[in-house]
MIFIVO-393124 format. One record per residue: residue number from 1; residue in three letters; x, y, z of N, C-alpha, C in turn. Coordinates in nm, 2 decimals, decimal comma. Atoms other than C-alpha are relative to their C-alpha. Layout:
N
<i->NUM aa->ALA n_c1->X n_c2->Y n_c3->Z ca_c1->X ca_c2->Y ca_c3->Z c_c1->X c_c2->Y c_c3->Z>
...
***
This chain:
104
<i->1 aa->UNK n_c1->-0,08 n_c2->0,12 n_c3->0,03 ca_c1->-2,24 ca_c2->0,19 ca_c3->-0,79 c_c1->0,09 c_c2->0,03 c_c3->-0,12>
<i->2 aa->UNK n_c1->-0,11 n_c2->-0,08 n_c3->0,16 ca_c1->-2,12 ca_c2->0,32 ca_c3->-1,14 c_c1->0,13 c_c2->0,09 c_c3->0,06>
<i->3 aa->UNK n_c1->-0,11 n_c2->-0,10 n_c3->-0,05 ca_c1->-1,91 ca_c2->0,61 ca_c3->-0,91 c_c1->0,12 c_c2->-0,07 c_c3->0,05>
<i->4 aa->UNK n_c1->-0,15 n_c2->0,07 n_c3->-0,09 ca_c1->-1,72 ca_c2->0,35 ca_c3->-0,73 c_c1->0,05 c_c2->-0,16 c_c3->-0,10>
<i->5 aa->UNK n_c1->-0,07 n_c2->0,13 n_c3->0,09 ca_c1->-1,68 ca_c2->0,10 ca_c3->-1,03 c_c1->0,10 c_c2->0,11 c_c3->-0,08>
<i->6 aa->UNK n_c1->-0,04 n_c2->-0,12 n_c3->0,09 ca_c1->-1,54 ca_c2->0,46 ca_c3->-1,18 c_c1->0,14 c_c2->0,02 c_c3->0,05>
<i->7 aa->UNK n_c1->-0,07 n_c2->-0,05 n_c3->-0,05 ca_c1->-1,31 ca_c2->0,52 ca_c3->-0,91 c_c1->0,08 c_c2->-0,11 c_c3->0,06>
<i->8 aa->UNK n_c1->-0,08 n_c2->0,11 n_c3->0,02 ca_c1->-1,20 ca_c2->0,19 ca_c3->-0,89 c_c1->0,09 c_c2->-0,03 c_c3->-0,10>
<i->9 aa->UNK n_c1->-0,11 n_c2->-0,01 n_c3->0,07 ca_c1->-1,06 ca_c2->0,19 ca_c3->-1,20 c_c1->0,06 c_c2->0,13 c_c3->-0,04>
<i->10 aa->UNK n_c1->-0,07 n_c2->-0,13 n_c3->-0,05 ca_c1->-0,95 ca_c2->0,57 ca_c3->-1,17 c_c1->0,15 c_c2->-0,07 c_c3->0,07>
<i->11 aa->UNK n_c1->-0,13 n_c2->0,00 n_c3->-0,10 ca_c1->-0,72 ca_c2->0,46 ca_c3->-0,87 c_c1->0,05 c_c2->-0,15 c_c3->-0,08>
<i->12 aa->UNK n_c1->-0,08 n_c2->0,14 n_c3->0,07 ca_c1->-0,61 ca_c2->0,09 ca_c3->-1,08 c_c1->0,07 c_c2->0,07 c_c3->-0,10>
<i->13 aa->UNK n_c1->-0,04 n_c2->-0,03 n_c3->0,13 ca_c1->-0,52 ca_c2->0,33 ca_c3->-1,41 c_c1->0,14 c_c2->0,06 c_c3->0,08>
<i->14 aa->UNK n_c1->-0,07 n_c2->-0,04 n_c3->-0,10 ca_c1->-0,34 ca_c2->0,57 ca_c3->-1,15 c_c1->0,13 c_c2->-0,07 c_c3->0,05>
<i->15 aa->UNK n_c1->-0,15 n_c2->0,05 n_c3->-0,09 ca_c1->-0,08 ca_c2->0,33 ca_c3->-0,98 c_c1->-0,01 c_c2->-0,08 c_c3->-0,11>
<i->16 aa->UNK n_c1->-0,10 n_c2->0,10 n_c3->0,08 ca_c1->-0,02 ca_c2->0,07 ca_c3->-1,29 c_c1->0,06 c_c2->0,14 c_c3->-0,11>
<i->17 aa->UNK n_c1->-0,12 n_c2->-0,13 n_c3->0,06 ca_c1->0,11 ca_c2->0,44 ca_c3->-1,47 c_c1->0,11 c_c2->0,03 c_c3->0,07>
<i->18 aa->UNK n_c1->-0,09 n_c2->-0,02 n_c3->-0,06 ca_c1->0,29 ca_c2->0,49 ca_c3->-1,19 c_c1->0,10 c_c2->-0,12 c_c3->-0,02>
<i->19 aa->UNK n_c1->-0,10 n_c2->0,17 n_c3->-0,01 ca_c1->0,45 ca_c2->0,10 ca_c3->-1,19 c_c1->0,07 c_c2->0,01 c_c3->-0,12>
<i->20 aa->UNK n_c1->-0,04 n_c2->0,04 n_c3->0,16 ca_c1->0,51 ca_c2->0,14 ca_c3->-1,59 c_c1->0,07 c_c2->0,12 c_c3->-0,01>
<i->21 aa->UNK n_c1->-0,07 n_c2->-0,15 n_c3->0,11 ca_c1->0,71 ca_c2->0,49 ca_c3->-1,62 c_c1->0,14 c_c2->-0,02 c_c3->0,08>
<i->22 aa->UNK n_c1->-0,13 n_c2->0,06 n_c3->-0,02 ca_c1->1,02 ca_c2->0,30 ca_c3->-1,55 c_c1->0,03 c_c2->-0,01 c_c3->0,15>
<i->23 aa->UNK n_c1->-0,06 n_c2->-0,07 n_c3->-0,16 ca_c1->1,04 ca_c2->0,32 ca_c3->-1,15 c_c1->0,05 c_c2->-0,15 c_c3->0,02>
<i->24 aa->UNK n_c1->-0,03 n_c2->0,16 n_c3->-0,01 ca_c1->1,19 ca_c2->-0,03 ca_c3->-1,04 c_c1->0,09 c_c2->-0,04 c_c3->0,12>
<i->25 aa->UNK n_c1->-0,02 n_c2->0,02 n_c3->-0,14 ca_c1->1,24 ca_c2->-0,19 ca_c3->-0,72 c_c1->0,18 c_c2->0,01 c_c3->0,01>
<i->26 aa->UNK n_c1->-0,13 n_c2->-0,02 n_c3->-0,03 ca_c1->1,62 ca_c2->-0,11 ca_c3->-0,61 c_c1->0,06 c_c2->-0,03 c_c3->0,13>
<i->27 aa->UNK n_c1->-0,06 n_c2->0,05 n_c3->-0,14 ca_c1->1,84 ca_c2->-0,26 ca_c3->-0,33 c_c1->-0,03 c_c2->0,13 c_c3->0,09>
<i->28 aa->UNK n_c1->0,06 n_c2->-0,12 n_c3->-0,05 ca_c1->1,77 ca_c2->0,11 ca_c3->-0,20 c_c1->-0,15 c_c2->-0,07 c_c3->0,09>
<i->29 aa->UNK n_c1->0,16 n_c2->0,01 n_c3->-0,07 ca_c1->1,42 ca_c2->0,02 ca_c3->-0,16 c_c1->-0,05 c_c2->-0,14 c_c3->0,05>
<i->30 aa->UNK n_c1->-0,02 n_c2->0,10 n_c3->-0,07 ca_c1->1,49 ca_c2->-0,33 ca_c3->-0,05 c_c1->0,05 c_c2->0,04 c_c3->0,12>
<i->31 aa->UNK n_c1->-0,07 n_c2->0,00 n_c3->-0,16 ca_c1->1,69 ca_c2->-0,23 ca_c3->0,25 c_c1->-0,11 c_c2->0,14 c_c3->0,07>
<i->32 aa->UNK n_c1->0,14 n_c2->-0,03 n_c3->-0,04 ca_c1->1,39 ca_c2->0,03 ca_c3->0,29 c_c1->-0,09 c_c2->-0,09 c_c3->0,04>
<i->33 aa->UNK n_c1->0,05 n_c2->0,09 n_c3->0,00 ca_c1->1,18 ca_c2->-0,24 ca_c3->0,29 c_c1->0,00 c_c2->-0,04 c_c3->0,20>
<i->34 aa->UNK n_c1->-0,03 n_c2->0,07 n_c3->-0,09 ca_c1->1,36 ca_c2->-0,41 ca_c3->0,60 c_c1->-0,02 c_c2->0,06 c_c3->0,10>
<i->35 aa->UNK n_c1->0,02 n_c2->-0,08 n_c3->-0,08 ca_c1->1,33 ca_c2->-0,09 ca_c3->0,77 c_c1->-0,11 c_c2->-0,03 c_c3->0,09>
<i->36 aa->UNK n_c1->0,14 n_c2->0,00 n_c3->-0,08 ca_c1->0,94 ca_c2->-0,17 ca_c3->0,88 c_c1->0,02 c_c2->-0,15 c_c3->0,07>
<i->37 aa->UNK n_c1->0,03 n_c2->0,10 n_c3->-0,14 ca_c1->0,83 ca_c2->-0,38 ca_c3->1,15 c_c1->-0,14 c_c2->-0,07 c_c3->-0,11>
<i->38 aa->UNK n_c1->0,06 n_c2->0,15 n_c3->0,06 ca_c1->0,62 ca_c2->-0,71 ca_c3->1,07 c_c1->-0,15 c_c2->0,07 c_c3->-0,04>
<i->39 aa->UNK n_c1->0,09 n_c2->-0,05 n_c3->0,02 ca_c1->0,31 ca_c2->-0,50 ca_c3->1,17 c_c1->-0,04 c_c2->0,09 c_c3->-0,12>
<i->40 aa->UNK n_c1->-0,03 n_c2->-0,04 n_c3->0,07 ca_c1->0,42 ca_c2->-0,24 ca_c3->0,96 c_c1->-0,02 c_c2->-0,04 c_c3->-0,14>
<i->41 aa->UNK n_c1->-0,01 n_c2->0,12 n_c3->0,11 ca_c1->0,45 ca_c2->-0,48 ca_c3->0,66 c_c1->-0,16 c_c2->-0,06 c_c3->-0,08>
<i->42 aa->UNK n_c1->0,14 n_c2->0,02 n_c3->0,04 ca_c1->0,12 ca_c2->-0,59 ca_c3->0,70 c_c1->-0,16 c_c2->0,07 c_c3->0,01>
<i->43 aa->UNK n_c1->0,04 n_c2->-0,15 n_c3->0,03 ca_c1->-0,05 ca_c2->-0,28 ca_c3->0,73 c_c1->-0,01 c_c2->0,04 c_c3->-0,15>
<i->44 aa->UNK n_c1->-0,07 n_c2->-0,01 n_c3->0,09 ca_c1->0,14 ca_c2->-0,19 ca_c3->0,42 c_c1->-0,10 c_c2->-0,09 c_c3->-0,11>
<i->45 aa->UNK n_c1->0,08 n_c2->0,06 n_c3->0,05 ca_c1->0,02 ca_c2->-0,49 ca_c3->0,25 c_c1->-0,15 c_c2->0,00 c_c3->-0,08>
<i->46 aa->UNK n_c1->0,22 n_c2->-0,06 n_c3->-0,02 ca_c1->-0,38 ca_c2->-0,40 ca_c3->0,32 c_c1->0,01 c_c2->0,09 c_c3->-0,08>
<i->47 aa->UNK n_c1->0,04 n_c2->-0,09 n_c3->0,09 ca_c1->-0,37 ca_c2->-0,10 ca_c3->0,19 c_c1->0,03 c_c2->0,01 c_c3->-0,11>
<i->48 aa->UNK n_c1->0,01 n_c2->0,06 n_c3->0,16 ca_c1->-0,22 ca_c2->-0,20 ca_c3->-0,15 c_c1->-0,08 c_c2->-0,05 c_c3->-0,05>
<i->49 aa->UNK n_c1->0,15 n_c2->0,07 n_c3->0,09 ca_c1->-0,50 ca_c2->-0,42 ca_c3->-0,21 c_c1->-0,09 c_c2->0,09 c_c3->0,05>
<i->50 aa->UNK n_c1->0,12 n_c2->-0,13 n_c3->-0,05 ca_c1->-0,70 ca_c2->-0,10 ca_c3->-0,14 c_c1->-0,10 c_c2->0,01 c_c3->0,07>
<i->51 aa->UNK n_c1->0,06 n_c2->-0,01 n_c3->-0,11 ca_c1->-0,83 ca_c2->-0,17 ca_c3->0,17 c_c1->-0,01 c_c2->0,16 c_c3->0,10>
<i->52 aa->UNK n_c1->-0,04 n_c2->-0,19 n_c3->-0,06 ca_c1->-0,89 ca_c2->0,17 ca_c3->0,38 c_c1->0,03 c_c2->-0,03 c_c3->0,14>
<i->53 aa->UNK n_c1->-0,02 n_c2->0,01 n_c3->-0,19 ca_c1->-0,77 ca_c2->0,21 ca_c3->0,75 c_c1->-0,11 c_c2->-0,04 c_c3->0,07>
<i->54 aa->UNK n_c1->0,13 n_c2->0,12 n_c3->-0,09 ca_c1->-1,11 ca_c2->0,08 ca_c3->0,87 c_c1->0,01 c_c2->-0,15 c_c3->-0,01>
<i->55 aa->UNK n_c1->0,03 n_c2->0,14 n_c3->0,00 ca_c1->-1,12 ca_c2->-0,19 ca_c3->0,72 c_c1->0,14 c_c2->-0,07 c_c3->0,02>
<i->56 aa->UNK n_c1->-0,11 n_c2->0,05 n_c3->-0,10 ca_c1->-0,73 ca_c2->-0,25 ca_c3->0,82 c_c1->-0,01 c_c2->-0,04 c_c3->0,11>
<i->57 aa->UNK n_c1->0,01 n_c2->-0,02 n_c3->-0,15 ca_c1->-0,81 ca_c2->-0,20 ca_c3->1,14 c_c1->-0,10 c_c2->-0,11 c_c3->0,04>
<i->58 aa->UNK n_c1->0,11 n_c2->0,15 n_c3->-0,05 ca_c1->-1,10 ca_c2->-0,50 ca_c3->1,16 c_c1->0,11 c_c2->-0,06 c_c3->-0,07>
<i->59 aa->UNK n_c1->-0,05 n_c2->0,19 n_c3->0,04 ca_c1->-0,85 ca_c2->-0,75 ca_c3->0,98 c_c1->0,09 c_c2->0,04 c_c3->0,10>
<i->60 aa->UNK n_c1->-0,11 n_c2->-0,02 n_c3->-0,06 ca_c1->-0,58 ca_c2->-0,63 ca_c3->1,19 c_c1->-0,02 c_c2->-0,03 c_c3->0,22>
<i->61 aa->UNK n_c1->0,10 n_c2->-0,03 n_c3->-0,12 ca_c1->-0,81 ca_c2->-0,57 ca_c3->1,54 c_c1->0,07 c_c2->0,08 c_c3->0,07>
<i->62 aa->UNK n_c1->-0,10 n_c2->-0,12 n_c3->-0,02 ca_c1->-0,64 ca_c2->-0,22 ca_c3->1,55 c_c1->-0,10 c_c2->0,04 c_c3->-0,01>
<i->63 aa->UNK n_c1->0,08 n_c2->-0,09 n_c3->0,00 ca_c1->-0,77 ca_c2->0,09 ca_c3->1,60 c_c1->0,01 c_c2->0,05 c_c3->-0,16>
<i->64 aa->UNK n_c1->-0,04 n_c2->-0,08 n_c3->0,13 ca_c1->-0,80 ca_c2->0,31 ca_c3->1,25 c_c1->0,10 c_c2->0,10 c_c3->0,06>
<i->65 aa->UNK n_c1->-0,12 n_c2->-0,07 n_c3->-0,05 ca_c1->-0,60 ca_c2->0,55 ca_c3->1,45 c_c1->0,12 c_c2->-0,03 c_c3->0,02>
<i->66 aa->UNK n_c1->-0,12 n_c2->0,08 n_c3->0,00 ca_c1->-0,34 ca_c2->0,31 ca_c3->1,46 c_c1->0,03 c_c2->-0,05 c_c3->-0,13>
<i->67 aa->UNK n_c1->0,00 n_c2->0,07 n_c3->0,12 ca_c1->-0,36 ca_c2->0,21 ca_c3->1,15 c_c1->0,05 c_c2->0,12 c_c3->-0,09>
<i->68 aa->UNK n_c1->-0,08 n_c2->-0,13 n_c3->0,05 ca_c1->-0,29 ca_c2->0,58 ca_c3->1,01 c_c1->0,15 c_c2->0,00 c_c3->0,08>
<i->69 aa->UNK n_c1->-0,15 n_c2->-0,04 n_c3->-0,12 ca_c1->0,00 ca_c2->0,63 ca_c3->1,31 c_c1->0,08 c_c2->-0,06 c_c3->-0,10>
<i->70 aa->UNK n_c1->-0,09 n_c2->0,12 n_c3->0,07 ca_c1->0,16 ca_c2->0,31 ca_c3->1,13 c_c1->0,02 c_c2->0,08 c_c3->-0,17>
<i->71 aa->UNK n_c1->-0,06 n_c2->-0,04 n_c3->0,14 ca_c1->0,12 ca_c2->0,50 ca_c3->0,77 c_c1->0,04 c_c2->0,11 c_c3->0,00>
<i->72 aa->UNK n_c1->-0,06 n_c2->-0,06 n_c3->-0,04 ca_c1->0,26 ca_c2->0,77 ca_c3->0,88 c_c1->0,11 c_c2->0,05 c_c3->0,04>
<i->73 aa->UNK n_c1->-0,13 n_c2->0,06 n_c3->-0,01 ca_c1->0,54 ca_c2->0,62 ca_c3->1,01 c_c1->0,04 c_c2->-0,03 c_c3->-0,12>
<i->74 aa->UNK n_c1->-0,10 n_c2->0,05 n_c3->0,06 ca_c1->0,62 ca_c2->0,46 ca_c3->0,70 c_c1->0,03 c_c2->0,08 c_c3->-0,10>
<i->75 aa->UNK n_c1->0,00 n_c2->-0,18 n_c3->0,04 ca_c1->0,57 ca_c2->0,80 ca_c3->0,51 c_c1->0,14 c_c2->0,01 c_c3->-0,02>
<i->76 aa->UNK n_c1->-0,12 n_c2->-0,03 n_c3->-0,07 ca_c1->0,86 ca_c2->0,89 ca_c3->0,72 c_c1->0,09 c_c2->-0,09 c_c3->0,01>
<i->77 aa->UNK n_c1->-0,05 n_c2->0,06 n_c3->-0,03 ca_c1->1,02 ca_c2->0,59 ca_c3->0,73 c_c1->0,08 c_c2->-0,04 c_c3->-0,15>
<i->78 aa->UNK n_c1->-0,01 n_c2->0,00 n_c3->0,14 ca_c1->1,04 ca_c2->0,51 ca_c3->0,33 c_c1->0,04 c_c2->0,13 c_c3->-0,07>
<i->79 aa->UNK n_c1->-0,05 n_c2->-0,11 n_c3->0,07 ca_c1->1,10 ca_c2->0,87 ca_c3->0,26 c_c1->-0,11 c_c2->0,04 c_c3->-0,09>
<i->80 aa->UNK n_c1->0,10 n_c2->-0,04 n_c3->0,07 ca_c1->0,78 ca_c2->0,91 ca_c3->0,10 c_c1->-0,09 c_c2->0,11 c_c3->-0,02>
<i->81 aa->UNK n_c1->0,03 n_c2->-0,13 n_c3->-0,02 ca_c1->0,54 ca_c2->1,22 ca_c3->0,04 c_c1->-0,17 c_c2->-0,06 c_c3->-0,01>
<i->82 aa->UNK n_c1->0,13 n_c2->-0,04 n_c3->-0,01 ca_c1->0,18 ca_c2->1,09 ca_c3->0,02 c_c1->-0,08 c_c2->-0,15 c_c3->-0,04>
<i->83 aa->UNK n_c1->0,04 n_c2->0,16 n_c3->0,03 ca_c1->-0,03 ca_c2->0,72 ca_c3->0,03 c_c1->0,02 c_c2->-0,03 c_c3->-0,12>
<i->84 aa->UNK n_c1->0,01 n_c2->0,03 n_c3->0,11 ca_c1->-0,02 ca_c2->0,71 ca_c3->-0,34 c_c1->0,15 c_c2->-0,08 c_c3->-0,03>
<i->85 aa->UNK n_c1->-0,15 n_c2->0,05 n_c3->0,03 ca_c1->0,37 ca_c2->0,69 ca_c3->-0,34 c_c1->-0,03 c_c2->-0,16 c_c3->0,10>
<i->86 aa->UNK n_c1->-0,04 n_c2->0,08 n_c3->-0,12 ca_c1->0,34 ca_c2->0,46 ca_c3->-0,06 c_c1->-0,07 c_c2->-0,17 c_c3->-0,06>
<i->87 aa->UNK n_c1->0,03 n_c2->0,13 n_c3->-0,01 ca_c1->0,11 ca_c2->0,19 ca_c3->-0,18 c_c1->0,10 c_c2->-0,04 c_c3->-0,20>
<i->88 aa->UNK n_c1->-0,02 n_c2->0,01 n_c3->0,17 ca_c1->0,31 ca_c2->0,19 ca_c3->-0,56 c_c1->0,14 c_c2->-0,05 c_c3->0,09>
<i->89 aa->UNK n_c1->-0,16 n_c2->0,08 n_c3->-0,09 ca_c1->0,63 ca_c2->0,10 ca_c3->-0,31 c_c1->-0,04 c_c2->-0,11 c_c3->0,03>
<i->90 aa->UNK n_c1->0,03 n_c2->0,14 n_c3->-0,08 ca_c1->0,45 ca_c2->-0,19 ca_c3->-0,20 c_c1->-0,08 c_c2->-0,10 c_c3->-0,12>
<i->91 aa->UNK n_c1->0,05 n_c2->0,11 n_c3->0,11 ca_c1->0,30 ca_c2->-0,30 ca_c3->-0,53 c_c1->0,18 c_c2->-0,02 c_c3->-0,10>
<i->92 aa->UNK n_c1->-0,09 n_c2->0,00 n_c3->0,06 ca_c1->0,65 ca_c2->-0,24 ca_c3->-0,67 c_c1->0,07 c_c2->-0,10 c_c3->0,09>
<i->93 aa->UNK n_c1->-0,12 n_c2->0,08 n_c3->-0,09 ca_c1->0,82 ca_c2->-0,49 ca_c3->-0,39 c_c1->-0,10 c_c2->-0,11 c_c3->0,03>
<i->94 aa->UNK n_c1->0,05 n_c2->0,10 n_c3->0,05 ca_c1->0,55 ca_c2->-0,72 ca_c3->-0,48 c_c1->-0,12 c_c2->-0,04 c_c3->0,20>
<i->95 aa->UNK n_c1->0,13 n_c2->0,03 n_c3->-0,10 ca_c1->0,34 ca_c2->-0,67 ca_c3->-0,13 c_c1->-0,16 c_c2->0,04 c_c3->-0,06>
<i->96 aa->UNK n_c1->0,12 n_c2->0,07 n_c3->0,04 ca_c1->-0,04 ca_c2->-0,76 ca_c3->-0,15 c_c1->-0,05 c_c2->-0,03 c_c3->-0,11>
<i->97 aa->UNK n_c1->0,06 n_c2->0,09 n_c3->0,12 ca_c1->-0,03 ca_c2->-0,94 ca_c3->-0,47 c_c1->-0,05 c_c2->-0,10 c_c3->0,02>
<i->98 aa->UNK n_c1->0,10 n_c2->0,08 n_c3->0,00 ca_c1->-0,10 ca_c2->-1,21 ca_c3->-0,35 c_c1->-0,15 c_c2->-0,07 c_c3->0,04>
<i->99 aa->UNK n_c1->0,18 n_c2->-0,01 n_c3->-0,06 ca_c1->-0,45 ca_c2->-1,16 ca_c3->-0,16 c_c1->-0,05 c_c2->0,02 c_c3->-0,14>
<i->100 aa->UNK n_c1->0,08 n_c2->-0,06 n_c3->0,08 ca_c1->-0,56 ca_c2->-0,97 ca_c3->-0,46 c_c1->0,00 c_c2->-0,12 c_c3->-0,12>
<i->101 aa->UNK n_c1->0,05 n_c2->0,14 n_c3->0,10 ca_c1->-0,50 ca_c2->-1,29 ca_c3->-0,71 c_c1->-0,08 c_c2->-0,12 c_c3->0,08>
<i->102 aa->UNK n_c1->0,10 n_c2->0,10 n_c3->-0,08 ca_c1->-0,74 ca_c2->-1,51 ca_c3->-0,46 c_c1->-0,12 c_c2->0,09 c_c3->-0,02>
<i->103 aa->UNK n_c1->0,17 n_c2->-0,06 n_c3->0,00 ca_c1->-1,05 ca_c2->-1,23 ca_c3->-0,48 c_c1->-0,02 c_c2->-0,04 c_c3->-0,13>
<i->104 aa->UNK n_c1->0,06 n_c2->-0,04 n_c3->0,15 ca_c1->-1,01 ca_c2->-1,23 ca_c3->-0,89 c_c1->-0,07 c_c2->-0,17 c_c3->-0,03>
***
């Protein structure tokens, strides 16, 4: 329990460094944005609030292999190089804040 209260806030110190070393949402990454499909979007979403492709894939009632395909895509689609970038694009354009202010 300790390991995963550890690595919970590991991965929270992690992406609000990333949010704070000046990077900031740009029409760039708005018209990125528009690029993804609805699914897409909400896919995206999930795993910001650091859900994993499983548990995507039950709120979603996707495969997890579909659930990767889709991050994958947006990888490639965003121009991105690795989930970390991907979900700090999605806390930076303000996707799944607001689930995560309803668990606190």
């Amino acid at each position: 329990m300790l390991s995963d209260r550890w690595l919970s806030y590991w991965q929270h110190a992690t992406i609000s460094l990333g949010l704070t070393q000046g990077t900031k949402a740009t029409s760039d990454e708005s018209d990125k944005l528009l690029r993804l499909s609805i699914k897409q979007c909400s896919v995206l979403a999930l795993l910001a609030q650091g859900n994993t492709a499983k548990q995507c894939a039950e709120k979603l009632f996707l495969s997890p292999r579909t659930i990767e395909s889709h991050k994958y895509r947006m990888l490639d689609i965003l121009e991105l190089d690795n989930h970390t970038e991907l979900v700090r694009f999605a806390m930076r354009n303000g996707l799944g804040l607001e689930s995560q202010s309803k668990r606190v």
